[in-house]
C-alpha positions in Angstrom: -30.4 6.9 0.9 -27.0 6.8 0.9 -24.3 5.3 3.5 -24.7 9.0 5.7 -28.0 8.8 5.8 -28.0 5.4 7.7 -27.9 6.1 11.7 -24.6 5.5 13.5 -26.0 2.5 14.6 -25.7 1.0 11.6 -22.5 2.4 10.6 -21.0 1.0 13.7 -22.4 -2.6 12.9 -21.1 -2.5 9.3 -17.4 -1.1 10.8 -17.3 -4.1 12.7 -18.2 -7.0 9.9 -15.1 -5.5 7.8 -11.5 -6.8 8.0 -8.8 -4.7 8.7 -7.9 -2.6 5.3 -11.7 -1.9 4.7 -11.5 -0.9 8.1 -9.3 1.3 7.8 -10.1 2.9 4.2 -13.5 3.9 6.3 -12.2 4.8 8.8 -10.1 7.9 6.8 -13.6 8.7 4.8 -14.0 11.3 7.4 -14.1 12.9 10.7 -17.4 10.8 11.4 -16.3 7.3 10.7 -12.4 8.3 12.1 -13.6 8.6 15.3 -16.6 5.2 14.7 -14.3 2.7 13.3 -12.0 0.5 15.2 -8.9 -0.8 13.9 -7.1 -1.9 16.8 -5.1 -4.4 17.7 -7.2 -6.9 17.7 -8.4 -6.4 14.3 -5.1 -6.5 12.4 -4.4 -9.4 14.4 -7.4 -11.3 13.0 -6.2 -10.2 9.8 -2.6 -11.6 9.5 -4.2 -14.4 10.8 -6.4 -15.2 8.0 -3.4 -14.6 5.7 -1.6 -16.6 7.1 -4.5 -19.1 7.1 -4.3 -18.7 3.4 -0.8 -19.0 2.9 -0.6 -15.6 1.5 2.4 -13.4 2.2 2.7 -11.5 5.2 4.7 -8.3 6.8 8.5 -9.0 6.0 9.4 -7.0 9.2 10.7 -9.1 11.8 8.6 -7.0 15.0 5.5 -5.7 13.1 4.2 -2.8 15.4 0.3 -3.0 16.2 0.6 0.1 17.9 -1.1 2.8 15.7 -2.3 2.2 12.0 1.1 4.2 10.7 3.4 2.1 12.6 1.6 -0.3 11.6 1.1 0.1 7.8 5.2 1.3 7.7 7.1 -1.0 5.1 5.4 -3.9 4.0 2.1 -3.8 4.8 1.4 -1.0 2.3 2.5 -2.9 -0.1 0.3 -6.1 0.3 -2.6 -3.8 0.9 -1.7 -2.3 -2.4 -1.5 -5.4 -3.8 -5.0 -6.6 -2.4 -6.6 -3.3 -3.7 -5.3 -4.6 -7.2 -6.7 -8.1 -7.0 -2.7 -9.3 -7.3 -3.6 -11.5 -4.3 -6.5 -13.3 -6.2 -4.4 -14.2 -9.0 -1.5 -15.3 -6.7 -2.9 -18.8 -6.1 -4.7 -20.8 -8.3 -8.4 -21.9 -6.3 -8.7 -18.8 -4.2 -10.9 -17.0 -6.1 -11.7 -13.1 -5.1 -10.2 -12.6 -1.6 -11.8 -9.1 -1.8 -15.5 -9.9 -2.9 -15.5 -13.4 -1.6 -16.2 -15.0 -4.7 -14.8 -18.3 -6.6 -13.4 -15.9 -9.3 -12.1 -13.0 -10.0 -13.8 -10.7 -12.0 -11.0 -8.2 -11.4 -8.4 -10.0 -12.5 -5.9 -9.0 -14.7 -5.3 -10.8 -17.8 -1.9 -11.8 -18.7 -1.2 -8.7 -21.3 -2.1 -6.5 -18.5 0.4 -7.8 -16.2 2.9 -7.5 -18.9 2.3 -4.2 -19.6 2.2 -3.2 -16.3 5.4 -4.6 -15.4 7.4 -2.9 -18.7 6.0 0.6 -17.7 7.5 -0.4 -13.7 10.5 -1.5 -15.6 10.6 1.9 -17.9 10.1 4.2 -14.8 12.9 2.3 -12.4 14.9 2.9 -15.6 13.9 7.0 -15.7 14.2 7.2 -11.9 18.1 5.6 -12.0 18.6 8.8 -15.3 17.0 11.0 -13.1 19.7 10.4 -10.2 22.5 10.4 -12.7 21.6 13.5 -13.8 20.9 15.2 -10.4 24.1 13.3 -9.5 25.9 15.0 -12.7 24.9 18.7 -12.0 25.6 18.2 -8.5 29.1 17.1 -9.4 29.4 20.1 -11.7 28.3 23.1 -9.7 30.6 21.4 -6.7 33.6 21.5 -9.0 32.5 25.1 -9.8 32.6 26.2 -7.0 35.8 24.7 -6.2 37.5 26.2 -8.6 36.1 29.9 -7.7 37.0 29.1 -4.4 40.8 28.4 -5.2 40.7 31.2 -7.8 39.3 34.0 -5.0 42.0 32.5 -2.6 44.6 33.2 -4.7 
């Protein structure tokens, strides 16, 4: 059997045992669990709670909007979901073990040449994003002057 097969029921008593990213990575499965899952409110209250609980970092807004799940998920709080899909969070403090899996380690988590590596290739692509603006930057620049100058030369 596999999770569809299981009767709403059920589906609706595991949407309620989950915290609020599972939540809401359910919850965008499909039409069927969209409409079952419930991340309200109350639910992404719970869970800046906990991380607070656990001295992890929280939303760096200064009015986080519990509204809807895109207000809500705006700036920061993609990123530390992102980072607690990675397993960053389990490697952030020492004695946490696996915040995702509940466990006193982390199978997941990266070793230290990983990390490296990871950060050199954010490193090389900030440093291909800036060329890429310089050059957009550059032709912009030229075909402005270009037309500049055909705009004088037809005026005259």
């Amino acid at each position: 059997p596999t999770l569809m097969t299981l009767p709403p029921e059920i589906h609706l008593m595991i949407s309620k045992q989950l915290i609020y990213p599972d939540a809401l990575s359910l919850k965008f499965v499909n039409r069927h669990f969209y409409h079952l899952v419930d991340t309200g409110v109350r639910l992404k209250v719970d869970w800046l709670v906990e991380r607070r609980r656990l001295h992890l970092e929280c939303p760096n807004n200064r009015r986080c909007d519990l509204g809807s799940d895109l207000r809500f998920c705006r700036g920061s709080v993609s990123l530390l979901m992102q980072r607690r899909r990675e397993h960053i969070e389990c490697e952030s403090r020492p004695g946490l073990g696996c915040l995702i899996y509940g466990t006193s380690t982390c199978a997941h988590a990266r070793q230290l040449r990983t990390r490296i590596k990871r950060w050199m290739h954010n490193q090389r692509n900030q440093q291909l994003e800036q060329a890429e603006w310089q050059l957009l930057l550059a032709t912009m620049y030229g075909i402005l002057a270009n037309w500049t100058c055909l705009m004088i030369i037809y005026t005259y």
